[in-house]
N, C-alpha and C positions, 0 to 999 in steps of 0.2 A: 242451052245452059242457062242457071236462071242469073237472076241479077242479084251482087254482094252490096250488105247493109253499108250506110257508113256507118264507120265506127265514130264518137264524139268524143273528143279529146278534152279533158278536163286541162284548166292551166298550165299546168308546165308539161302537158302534152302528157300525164302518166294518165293514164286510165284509173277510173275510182271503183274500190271492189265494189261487190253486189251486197247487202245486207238480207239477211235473211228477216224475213218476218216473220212476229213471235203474236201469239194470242195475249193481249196485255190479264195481269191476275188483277183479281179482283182487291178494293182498297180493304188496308187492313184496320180492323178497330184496335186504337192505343188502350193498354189497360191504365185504370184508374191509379193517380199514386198515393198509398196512404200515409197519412199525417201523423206524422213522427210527435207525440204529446209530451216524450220525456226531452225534445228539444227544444220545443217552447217551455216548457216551464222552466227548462236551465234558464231558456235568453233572457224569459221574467224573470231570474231569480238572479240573473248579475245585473239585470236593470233595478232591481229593488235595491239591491245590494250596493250599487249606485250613489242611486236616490240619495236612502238610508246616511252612506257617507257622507255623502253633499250634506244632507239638513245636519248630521251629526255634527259636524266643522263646522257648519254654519251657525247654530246652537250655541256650540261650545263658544266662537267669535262674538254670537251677540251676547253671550252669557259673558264674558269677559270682557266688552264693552261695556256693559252697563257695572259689570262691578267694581270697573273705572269709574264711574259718572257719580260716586259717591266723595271720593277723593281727587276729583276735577272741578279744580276753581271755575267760577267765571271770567269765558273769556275777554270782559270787557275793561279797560280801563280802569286802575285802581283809582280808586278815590283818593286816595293819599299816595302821594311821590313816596319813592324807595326811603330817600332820607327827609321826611317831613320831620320827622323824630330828631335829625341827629341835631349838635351843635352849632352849625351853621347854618342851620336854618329858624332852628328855634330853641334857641340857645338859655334864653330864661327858663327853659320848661324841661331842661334835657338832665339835671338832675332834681330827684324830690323823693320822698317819701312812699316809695313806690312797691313797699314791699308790707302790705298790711298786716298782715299774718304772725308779723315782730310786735314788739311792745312799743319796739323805734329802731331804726334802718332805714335807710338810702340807700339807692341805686341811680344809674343812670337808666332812661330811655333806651338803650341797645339791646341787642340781641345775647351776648355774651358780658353783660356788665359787671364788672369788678363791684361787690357789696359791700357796705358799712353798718357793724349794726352794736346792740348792745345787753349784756345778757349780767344780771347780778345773783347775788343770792347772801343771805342775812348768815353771819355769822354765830358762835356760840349759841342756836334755836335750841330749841327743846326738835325740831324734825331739822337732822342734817341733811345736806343733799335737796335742797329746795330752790334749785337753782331756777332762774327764770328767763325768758328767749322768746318762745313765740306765744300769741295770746292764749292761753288757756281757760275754760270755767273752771277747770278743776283746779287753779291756783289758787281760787277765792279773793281773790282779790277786793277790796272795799268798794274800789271805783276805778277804770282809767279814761280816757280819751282825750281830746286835742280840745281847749277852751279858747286857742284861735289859730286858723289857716286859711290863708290865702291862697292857700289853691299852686303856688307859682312860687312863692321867696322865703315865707318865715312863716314857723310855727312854733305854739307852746301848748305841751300839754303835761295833765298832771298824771302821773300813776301813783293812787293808796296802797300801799302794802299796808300789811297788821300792823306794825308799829312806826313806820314812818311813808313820807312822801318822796318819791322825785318828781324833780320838775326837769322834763325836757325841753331844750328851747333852741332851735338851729334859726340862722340868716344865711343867703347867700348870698355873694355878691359878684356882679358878671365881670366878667375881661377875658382876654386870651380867647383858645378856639376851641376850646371844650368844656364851656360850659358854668367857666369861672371857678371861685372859691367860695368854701362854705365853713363855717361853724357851730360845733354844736358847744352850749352848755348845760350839765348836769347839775345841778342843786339837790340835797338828800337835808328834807328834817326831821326830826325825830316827832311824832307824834304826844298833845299834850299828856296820855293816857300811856304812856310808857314806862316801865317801870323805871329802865335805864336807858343813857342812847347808845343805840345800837350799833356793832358793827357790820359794817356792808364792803361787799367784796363786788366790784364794778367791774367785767370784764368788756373793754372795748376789743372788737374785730375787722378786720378786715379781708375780704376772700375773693380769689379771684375763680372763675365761672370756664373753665377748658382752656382760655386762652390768656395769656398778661403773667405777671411776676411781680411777685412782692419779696422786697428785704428787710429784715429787723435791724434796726439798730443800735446796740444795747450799753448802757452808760451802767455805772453805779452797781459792777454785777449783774444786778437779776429787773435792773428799771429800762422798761423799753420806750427811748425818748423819741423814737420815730419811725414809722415805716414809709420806706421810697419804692416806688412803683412803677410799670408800665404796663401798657394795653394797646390795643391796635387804637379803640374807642377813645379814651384816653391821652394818648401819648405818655410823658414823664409826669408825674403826682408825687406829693410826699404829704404823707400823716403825721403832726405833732402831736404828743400828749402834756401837756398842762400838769403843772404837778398840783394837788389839792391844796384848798385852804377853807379858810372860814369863810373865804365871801371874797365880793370885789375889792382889791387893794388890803384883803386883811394878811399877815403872815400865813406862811404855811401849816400845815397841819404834818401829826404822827403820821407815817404811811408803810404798809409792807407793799412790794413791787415782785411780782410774778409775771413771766409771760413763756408765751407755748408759740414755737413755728414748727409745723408741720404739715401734711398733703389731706385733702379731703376728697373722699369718692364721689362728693356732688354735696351741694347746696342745703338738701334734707335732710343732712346727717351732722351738719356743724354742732348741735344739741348736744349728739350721743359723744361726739369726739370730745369737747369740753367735759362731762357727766366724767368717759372714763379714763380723763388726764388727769381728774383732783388726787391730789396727795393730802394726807394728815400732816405731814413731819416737819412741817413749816411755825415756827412762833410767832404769834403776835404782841411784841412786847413791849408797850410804850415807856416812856418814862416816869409817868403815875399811873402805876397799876397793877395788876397781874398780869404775869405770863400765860401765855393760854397761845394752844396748835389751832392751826385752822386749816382748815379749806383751799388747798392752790391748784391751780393747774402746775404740772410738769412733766409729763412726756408722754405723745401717744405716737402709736406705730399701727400704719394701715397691716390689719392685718392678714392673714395669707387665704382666708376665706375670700375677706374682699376684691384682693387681687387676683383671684379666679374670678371673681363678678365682674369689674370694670378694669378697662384697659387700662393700665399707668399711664398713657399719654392722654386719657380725658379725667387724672386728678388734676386737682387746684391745689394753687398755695395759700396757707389759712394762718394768719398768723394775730394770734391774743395777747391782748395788751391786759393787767389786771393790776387793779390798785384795792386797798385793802385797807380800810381806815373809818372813825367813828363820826358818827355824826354829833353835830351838823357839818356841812363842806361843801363845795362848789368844785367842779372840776372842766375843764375848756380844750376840746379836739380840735385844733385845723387841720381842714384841709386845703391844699394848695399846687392849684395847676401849674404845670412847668410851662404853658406857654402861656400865660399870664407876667408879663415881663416888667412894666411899670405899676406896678400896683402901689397906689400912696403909701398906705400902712396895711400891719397885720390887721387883720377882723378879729381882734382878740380884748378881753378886760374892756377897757372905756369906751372902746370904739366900736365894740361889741355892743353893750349896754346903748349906745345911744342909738345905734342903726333898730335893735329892737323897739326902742319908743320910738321911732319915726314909724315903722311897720304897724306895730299897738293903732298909733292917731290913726295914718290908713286907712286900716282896717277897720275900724268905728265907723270912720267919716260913709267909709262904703256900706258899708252894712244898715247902718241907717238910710242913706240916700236907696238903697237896692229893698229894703222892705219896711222902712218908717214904722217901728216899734215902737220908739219914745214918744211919736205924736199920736200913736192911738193909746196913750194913756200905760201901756207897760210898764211894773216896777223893773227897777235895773235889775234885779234877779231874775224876773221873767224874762230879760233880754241876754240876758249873762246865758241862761239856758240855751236860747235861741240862737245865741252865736258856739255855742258849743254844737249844736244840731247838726248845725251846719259845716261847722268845720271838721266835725267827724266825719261828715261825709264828702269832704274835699280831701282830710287827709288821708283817708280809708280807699284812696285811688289807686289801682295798680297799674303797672306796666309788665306785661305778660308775654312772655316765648314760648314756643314750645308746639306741639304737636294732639288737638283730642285723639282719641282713641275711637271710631266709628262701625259701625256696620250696615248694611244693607240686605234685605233678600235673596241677594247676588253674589253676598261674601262667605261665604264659610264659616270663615271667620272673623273675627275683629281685624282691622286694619288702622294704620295711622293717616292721620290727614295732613295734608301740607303743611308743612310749617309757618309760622304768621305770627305776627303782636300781635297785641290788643292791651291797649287804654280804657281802663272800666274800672266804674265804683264797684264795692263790693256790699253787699248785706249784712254781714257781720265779720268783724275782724277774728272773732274768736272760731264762730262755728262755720260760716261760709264765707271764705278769705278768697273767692272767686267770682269769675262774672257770670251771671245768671239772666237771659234773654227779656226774660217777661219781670222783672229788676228792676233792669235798666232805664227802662222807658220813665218808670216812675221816678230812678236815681234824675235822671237829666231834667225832670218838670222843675225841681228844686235847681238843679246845676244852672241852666238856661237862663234864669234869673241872676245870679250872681258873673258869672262867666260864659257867654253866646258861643264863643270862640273855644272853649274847650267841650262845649255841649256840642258843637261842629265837628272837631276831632274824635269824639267818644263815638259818633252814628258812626263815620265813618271807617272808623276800625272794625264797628263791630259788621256792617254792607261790603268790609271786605273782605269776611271770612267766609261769604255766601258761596256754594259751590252750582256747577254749573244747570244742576237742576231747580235753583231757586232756596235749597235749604240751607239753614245756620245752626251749628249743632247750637242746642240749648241752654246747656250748662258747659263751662269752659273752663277744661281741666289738663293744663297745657304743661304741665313739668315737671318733674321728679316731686319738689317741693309740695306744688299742688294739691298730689294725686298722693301722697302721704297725708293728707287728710280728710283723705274719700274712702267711702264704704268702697270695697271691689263692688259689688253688685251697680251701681249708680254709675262707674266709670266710662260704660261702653257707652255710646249717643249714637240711638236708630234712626235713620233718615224719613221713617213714616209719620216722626215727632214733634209736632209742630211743639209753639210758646206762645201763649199772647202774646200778638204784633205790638205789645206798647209803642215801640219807637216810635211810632205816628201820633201816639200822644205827644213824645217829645217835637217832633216834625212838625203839628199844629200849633201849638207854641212857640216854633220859631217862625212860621210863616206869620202868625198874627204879630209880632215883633218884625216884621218884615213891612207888613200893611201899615202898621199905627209909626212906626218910625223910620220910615224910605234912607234918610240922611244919614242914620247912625253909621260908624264904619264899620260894625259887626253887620247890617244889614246890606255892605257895601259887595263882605264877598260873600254874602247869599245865595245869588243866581247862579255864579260859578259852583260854588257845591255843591248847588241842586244840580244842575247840569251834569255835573262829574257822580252823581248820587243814584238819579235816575234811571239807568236802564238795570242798575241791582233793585232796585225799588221794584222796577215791574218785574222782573222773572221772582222777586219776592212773593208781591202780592200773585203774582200766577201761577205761583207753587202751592199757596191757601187756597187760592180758588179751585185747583184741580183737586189736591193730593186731600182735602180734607172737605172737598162736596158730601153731604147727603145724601140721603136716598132717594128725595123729590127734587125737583126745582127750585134753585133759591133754598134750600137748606144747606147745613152745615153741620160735620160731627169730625169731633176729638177723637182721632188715631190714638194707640198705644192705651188704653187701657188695660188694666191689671187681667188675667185671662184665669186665673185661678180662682173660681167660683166655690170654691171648697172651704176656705180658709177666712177669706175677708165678707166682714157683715156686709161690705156692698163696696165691692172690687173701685181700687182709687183710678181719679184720672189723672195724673200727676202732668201731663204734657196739658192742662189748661190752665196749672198755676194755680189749683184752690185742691189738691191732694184731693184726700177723703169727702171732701163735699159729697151728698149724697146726690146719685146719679143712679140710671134705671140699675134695678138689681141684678138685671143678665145682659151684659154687654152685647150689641150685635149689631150689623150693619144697618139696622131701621132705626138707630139714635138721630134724635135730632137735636142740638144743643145751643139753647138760646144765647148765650154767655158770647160763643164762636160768630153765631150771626153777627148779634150786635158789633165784634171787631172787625169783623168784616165791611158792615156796615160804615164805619168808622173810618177805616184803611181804604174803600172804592170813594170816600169824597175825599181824604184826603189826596190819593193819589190823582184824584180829576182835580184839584185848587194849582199843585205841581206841576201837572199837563200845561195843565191852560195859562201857566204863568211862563212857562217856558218856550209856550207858541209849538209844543206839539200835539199831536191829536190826544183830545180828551173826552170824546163822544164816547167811546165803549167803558170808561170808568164813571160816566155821567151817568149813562144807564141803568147801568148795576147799581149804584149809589141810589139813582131815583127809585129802579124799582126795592128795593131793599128797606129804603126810608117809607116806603108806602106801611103807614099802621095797618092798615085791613090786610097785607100781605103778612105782617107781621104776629098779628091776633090770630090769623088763621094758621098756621104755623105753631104756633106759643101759647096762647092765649088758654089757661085750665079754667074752665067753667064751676067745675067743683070746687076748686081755690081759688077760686077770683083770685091768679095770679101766674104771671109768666113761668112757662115752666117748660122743662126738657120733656121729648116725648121717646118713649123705648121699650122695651120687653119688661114690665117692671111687675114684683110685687111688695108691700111692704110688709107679708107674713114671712119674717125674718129674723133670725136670732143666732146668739151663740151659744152652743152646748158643748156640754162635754162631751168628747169622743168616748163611742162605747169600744172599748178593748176586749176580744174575746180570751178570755186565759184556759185551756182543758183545766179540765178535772186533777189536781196531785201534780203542777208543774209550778215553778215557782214563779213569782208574779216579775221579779225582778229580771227574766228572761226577755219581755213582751214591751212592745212601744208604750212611752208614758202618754197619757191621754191628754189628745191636746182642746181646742177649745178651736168649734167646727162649727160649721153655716148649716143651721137646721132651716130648710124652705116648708116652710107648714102649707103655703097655697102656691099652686103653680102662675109664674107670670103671664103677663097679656099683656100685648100692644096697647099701651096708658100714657095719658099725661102722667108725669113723674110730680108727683105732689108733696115735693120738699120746699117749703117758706123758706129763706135768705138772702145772702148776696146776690144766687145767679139769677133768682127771680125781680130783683133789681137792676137788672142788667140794662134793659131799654132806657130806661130813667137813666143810672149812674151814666152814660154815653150819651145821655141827651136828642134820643132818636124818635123818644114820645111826641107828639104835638102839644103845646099848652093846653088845647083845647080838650085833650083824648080824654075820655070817661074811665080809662084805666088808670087816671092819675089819683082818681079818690080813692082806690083801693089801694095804689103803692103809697099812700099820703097816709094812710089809716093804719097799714101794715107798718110801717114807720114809725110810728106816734106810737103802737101798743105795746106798753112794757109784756103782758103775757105773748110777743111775740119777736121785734126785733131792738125795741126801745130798751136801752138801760141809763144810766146816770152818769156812763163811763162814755158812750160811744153805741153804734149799731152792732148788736150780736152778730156773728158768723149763721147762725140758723136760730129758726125759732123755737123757740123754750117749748113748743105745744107740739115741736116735730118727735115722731118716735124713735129717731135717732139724735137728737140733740143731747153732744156728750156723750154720747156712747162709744167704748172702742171699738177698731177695724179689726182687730185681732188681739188675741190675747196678749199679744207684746206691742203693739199698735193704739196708743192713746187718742186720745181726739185730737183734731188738728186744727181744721176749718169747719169745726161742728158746735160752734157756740162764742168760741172767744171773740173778740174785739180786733179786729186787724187795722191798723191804719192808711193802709194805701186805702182797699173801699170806701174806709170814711172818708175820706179825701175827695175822692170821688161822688160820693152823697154828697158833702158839703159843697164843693162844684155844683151840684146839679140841682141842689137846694138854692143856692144865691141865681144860677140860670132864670129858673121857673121863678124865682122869684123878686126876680128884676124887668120879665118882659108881662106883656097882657096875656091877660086869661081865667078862667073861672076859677083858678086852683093858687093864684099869685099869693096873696096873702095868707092862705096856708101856710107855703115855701118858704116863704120870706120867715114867717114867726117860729118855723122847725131850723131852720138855716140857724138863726141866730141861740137858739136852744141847742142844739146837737155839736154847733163849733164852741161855744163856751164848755159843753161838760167834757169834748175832748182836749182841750187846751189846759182848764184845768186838771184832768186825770195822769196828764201822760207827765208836763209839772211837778204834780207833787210825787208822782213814783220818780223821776231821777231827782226831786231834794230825798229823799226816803232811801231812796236805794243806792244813785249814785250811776245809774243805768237808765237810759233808753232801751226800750224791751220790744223784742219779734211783736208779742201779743200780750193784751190784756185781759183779764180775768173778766168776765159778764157780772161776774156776781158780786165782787170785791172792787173793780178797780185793778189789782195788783197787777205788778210786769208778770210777765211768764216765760218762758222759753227761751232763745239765746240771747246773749246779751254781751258787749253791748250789740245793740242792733239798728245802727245809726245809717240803715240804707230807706227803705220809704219810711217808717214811721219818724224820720227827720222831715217829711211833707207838714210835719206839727208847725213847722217855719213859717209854710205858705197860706196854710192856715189862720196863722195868728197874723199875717200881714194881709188875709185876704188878697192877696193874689192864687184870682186862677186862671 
């Protein structure tokens, strides 16, 4: 029997099956997978989609960022404390004369100031309804302005009507904590060329601005002997009225007494509310004479149009005081602070009278010690002029609230800018009763001499309207009142727009007052306001330096040119302050603009003298100023071969005219259907990249700025161009362009007069006469030229600008090349009052 296997016990003693064994299959091939293309392009198309979103919000965020950045101050430290204005701090200055745009008005320094002001109008005329309020040409007036102001406490000026004078004449006097007490006196004489004297109807006002209240107080019926007051600004106030007479200490005079308390919608409309309160049904009837109706205010009611326009809680209370009596007469308004608690006496009649001749001496004493007229030989008429110049353009100072009106590339629309003052002379009280950038700088060359301390205040307000890209709108048009005597078109201010930087003329001026006199105490707080001035200073100047670079290196062009090539003989630049001056015929970005250099020029060494006095870095304004100052950089640049003389370079031609527009009419339709034909820019030859070959001002520009070298061979040609009457010489002063230019005198359009194409401007004389006495005070081949043109060119404008205000009775925008005569607005006592510094030789 055979032998049994053993069996092999797996772990737990179970036996493990058998597994059968299988042929393994062969490996299998995967099929390919195909690519799905309608699901990548979904997953691209919600990654685009994405994207898309992202940049769209991001766009939109940085799009609305930036069209913040037009109405975003700068972040830096105001240069003037919140209340450097109010009365406790600068309490002599917190009320004045602050409202030019009047014939005569006060206000306070504040934001919301209760006004005072004064509005007449001649009885029994041959034109009734001739009431008078804020300055107008179309008054006609004979003559007005201010024959003395100080700036600060007292003024007197005269207004000519047709047939008589007033003499306006306020003092103030300080105590208490806002600001003190002031008086005004009225004097009315009757002219000697009168048939009769006249009656005059004098309405005094008071108004208060959104916030305050005024009460009438009314004696004798219809005589309003006082208005009592509040304000935040303010506190308690009360208005007396004075009853008329012949004079100081004489009895009283006949008087009719009228007055009006009612609400006004705002400040720019006091005029119209007056115009439609007059009533006829009033007599005037003295004791010797005839009865005869006149003219009164009696009742106006805001009415229901209005009060759809403006909220009743932003009217004011406006309340008119109106006397109504013959000349001759004097009449005397105090006003008197309630917190003014010991006051000696009233400021009224004798005590009145004698505070003004103290003011009077004063002001002589200063005026002579501040520009010595009597010792270079002046008749007292020519100084009598000279202080009037002046004091027009101290009283012509505003205090301004309010909001410009702006735009950017980034706004849609126009938008408002921050709210803010501003302290600024004005250019003319009648026709631009606002402050104007490239202005000012010249306003302050004349201020700075007189008053250091309010030429300090004036930059400063205007450095602190800078917004945080470096720009300052240019024209400043901040308030109902304002902007009621602006073209709409002019209202909006583009931030691509620059001004001539004058203020650095002002700035130079005060530093070299800073060098020659360390001790003065105007020189004391210097450093601190450069300090506090300075870093607006720079994102200033590095807003010029970017936003209105050229095309090359070291060039420079004027943004904002007129872009309607259709219409104007040679499109204005109105953002460089010389309008129509002729500039290349087709504006475009290959401009390069000598005028721009030059203040640039100007503004990189003034901002390195600043640097370097304040012990910060001044190496990258030393730069730019050296290279800038370089002539060979300059000639190369400017320099017209053709015209031996500095000139702009751009797309220019000068085959250029105006023609009548051809109107096509069909055949049998009538004419009076179809556009009337207007007067259109015929280009006979097409432009080319040219020196622009206009003789003038701006080819003066190196010279007036003093960036020439004495030595430079350009000088015999600006010396020569100078001297030729067939070119910028006349008897008056330097023409605006040369007489031999083919646009000299020519309109820009058929509604478009000349502007800066011939006449006589006196800030560039100004500037010439500077740069005349310069050259011809230091060494060089050309000194004695300078010297014998200096003393020629400042007598015939001393004398011209003289005998048009004996003649006229006005200081003028411009004078005539050919005549002599004033021109254009008038009065216009903002630079052509430079006649001052002129005639004192300071420059």
């Amino acid at each position: 029997m055979g032998r049994r296997r053993k069996r092999v016990v797996a772990g737990d003693g179970v036996p493990s099956p058998r597994k059968e064994e299988k042929t393994p299959a062969p490996p299998r091939k995967e099929k390919k997978k195909k690519t799905d293309i309608g699901k990548v392009f979904i997953n691209i198309s919600i990654g685009l989609c994405i994207f898309s979103l992202i940049w769209f919000f991001y766009a939109l965020y940085m799009r609305s960022s930036l069209a913040r950045r037009v109405v975003t101050l700068h972040p830096s430290p105001r240069v003037l404390d919140a209340n450097s204005s109010s009365p406790a701090v600068s309490p002599e200055r917190y009320w004045g004369t602050y409202r030019p745009q009047v014939y005569f008005g006060m206000k306070t320094r504040s934001p919301r100031s209760v006004v005072t002001g004064l509005m007449w109008m001649r009885q029994f005329a041959e034109m009734d309804g001739n009431l008078r309020h804020t300055c107008e040409q179309g008054d006609h007036l004979l003559g007005y302005g201010w024959l003395m102001h100080d700036g600060v406490s007292f003024g007197v000026q005269e207004v000519h009507d047709r047939e008589f004078t007033l003499t306006t004449e306020f003092v103030k006097r300080m105590g208490g904590d806002h600001g003190g007490d002031w008086t005004w006196r009225i004097t009315a004489k009757q002219h000697s060329t009168a048939s009769s004297a006249p009656v005059i109807s004098l309405m005094f006002y008071a108004a208060t601005d959104v916030q305050g209240s005024l009460q009438a107080h009314v004696e004798e019926k219809n005589r309003l002997s006082s208005v009592t007051g509040t304000s935040e600004e303010l506190g308690n106030f009360k208005i007396t009225f004075g009853k008329p007479s012949a004079g100081e200490g004489a009895s009283g005079k006949y008087a009719r007494y009228n007055y009006l308390q009612t609400k006004s919608p705002g400040l720019d409309k006091l005029t119209d509310i007056v115009k439609n309160s007059l009533n006829h049904k009033f007599t005037f009837s003295p004791t010797k004479g005839e009865k005869r109706p006149y003219f009164a205010v009696d009742s106006y009611k805001v009415t229901n149009h209005q009060n759809q326009q403006k909220d009743p809680k932003m009217e004011s209370d406006f309340v008119v005081h109106q006397v109504t009596v013959q000349t001759p007469f004097q009449i005397e308004v105090l006003f008197e602070s309630g917190s003014f608690r010991e006051r000696p006496n009233q400021l009224v009649g004798s005590v009145l009278t004698d505070e003004l001749e103290k003011r009077k001496v004063a002001f002589d004493e200063k005026f002579e010690s501040s520009f010595g007229l009597q010792a270079k030989g002046f008749t007292s008429s020519q100084i009598e002029f000279a202080k009037a110049a002046l004091s027009n353009m101290l009283g012509g100072m505003g205090y301004f609230f309010g909001q410009s009106v702006v735009q950017s590339a980034y706004n849609e629309h126009p938008v408002l800018y921050p709210e803010g003052p501003l302290l600024t002379a004005v250019p003319s009280r009648s026709f631009f009763p606002r402050g104007f950038l490239w202005d000012e700088g010249f306003h302050q060359l004349l201020i700075s001499k007189w008053d250091t301390q309010l030429t300090q205040e004036v930059i400063a307000h205007w450095l602190d309207l800078i917004n945080v890209e470096g720009w300052i709108p240019r024209e400043q048009i901040l308030d109902d009142e304002a902007r009621s005597k602006v073209p709409s078109e002019f209202i909006v201010q583009h931030n691509e727009n620059a001004n001539p930087p004058t203020l650095f003329l002002a700035l130079q001026e005060l530093l070299e007052q800073l060098d020659a006199q360390p001790e003065l105490s105007s020189s004391q707080t210097m450093i601190p306001f450069l300090r506090r001035l300075y870093p607006r200073l720079q994102i200033w100047f590095e807003w010029f330096n970017t936003t209105q670079a050229g095309p090359i290196a070291s060039s420079y062009r004027w943004r904002g040119r007129d872009k309607d090539t259709n219409i104007f003989l040679n499109p204005k630049t109105l953002t460089s302050g010389l309008d129509d001056y002729p500039r290349a015929s087709h504006p475009s970005a290959d401009e390069r603009h000598v005028d721009l250099y030059c203040w640039m020029t100007l503004a990189s060494g003034i901002m390195a003298n600043v640097a370097r006095i304040l012990g910060e870095p001044h190496q990258v304004y030393e730069n730019t100023h050296h290279a800038l100052s370089n002539n060979d950089l300059l000639n190369k640049l400017h320099w017209s071969e053709n015209l031996h003389a500095f000139s702009d370079y751009g797309n220019h031609t000068q085959a250029v005219s105006l023609q009548q527009e051809k109107v096509f009419v069909p055949p049998g339709q009538p004419r009076h259907q179809f556009p009337v034909a207007r007067l259109v820019r015929s280009v006979r030859k097409a432009p080319k990249l040219q020196y622009v070959n206009a003789l003038g001002y701006v080819s003066l520009f190196p010279f007036l700025l003093q960036i020439l070298t004495p030595d430079s061979p350009k000088m015999e040609h600006i010396l020569r161009d100078i001297q030729d009457p067939d070119r910028l010489w006349t008897p008056y002063g330097l023409r605006s362009l040369s007489r031999s230019d083919p646009l000299y005198m020519k309109r820009n359009t058929e509604h478009d007069a000349p502007y800066w194409r011939g006449a006589i401007w006196i800030n560039i004389n100004y500037l010439a006469v500077r740069a005349l006495h310069h050259y011809g005070s230091i060494e060089g081949p050309y000194k004695e030229k300078a010297a014998t043109l200096y003393q020629e060119l400042r007598t015939n404008l001393i004398n011209n600008v003289y005998k048009q205000y004996m003649d006229t009775g006005y200081i003028w925008e411009q004078y005539s090349d050919s005549t002599g005569r004033g021109q254009g607005s008038h009065p216009f006592t903002g630079w052509s009052a430079l006649t001052v510094l002129i005639m004192a030789e300071e420059y």
